[in-house]
Each structure stands twice: as C-alpha cells, then as structure tokens.
N, C-alpha and C positions, 0 to 999 in steps of 0.2 A: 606254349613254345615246346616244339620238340627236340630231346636231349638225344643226339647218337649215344645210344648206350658205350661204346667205346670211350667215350669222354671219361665215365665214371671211375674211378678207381675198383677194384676189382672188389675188395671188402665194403664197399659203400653199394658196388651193385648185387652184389650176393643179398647184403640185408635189405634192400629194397625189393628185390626177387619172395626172399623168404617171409616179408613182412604181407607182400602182395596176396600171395599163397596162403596163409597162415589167417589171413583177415576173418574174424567172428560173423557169421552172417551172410560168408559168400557161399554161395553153394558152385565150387565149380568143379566137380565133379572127379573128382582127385579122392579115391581110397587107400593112394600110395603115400611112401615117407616121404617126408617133407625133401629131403636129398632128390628126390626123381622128380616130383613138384618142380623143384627149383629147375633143375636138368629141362624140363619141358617146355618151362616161359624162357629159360636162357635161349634156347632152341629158335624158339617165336620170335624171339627178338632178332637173332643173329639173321633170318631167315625174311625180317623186316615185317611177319605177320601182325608181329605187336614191336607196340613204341612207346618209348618212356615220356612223358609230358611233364611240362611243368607247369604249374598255376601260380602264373605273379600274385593274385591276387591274394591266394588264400598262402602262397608261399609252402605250396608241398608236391610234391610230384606223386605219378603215379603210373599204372600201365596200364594202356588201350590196347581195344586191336584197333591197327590201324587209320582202317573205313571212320572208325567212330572220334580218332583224334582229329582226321580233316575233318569232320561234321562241325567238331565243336570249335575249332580254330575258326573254320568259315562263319560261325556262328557270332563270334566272338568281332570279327574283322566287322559285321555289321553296325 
C-alpha cells in the first residue's frame, strides 16, 4: 500500500527519511550530511519520484522509487 507522504506527521516522516538514508549496507551514493540526505528523498517524495510503502505483511514501511512500488504492488495483486 502506498502512504501519501503528507498523511505522516512531520517527526514520524523525518525519521523514516533519516532511517531510510542512514540504513547499513545501502550504498546510495550520498557523501553529504545526513540534513541534505534527508532534504533530497523529502524532495523525491514531494516531486512523487519516490513513495512511501507500506508492508501489511511484514508491518513496516519503507521508500521506493516509484516505477519499483507499482512493480511490487502489481506483483502482489497477483
């Protein structure tokens, strides 16, 4: 399911931003502070390039870019 980032309360989507960014093992290509980090996916989002997901199943949300959340959702509705 896809959450309009707007929905979020503004400190629940900052640390979902900052968690997203911040994750061990992601290489996304960010050698800036985590402040500009966040500033860039907030950007993405607002811009609808990326979108916030949620997983009933596993009960956690997370962010896509978009293209790759309809993949999974179509996937899913299978």
């Amino acid at each position: 399911m896809i959450i309009p980032y707007e929905m979020l309360e503004q400190e629940t989507l900052e640390s979902l931003i900052e968690e997203f960014v911040s994750r061990e093992g992601t290489d996304n290509g960010y050698d800036e502070a985590l402040s500009k980090r966040v500033e860039q996916v907030l950007s993405r989002l607002k811009s609808g390039e990326m979108v916030i997901v949620f997983d009933q199943e596993s009960q956690t949300p997370n962010i896509l870019h978009k293209d790759v959340a309809k993949q999974i959702l179509r996937e899913q509705e299978v």
